[in-house]
C-alpha positions as CSV (number, residue, x, y, z in Angstrom):
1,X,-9.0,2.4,6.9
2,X,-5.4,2.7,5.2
3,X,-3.8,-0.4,4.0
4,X,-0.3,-0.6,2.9
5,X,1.9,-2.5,0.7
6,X,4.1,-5.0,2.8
7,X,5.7,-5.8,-0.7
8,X,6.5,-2.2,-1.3
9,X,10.1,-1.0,-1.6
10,X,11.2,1.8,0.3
11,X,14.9,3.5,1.0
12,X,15.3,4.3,4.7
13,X,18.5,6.3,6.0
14,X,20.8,4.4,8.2
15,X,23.6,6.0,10.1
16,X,26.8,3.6,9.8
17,X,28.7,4.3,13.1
18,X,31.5,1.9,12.6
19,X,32.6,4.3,9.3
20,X,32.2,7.5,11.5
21,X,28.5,8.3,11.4
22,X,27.8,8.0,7.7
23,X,24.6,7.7,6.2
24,X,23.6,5.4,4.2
25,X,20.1,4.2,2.4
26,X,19.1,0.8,3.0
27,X,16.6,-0.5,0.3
28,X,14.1,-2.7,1.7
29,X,10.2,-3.7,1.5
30,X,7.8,-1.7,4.3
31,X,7.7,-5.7,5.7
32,X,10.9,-5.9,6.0
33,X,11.2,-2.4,8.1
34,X,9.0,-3.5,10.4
35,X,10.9,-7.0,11.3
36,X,14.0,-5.2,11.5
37,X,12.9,-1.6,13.3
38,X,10.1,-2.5,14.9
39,X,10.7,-5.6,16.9
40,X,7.3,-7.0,18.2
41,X,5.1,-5.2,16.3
42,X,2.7,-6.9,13.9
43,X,0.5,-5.3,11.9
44,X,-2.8,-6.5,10.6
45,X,-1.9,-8.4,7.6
46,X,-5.7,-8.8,5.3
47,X,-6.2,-9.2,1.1
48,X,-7.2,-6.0,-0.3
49,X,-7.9,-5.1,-4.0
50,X,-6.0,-2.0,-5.1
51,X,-8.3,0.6,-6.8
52,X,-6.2,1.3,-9.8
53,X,-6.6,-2.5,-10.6
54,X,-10.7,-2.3,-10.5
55,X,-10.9,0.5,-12.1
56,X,-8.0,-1.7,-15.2
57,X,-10.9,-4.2,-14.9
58,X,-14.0,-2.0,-15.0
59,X,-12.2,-1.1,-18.8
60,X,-11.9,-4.1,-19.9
61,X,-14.4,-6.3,-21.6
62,X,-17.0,-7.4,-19.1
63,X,-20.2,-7.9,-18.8
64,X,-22.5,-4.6,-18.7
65,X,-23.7,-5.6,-14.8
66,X,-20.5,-5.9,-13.7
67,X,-19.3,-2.6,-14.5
68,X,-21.9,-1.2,-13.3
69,X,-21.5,-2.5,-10.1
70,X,-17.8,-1.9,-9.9
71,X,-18.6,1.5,-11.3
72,X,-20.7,2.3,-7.9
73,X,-18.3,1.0,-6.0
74,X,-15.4,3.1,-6.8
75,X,-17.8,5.7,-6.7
76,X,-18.9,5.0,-3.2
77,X,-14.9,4.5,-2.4
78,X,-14.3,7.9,-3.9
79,X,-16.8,9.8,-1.7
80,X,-15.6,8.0,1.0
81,X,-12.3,9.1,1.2
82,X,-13.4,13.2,0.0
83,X,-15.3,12.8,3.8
84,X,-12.3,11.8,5.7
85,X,-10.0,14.5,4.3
């Protein structure tokens, strides 16, 4: 599964017809392109934790356990996505 940033910004080229076909780039979030161009579509909205934050938090200072476990799991994550490409 990909997930992707509603909150992310993004330019997207709109051609302004009433100033004889000039294009223009619209900055906007990927939420906000998908109210505006794609009416009625809603996509599946869940919490995710991005994996350049666990691995900021597997460098910190915790406890030995802990980044072990968070260790695997990227590890896992990583193999994960080498079988899909």
């Amino acid at each position: 599964m990909k997930l992707v940033d509603l909150d992310g910004m993004m330019f997207v080229p709109v051609v302004d017809e009433t100033h004889g076909g000039v294009t223009v780039e619209m900055k906007m979030t990927v939420g906000e392109f998908f109210g505006k161009f794609c009416q009625g579509f809603e996509p599946e909205v869940v919490e995710a934790i991005p994996v350049e934050w666990m691995s900021k938090f597997c460098a910190d200072d915790i406890a030995e356990d802990q980044r072990e476990t968070i260790e695997w799991m990227l590890k896992v994550w990583k193999r994960e996505q080498e079988a899909q490409k």
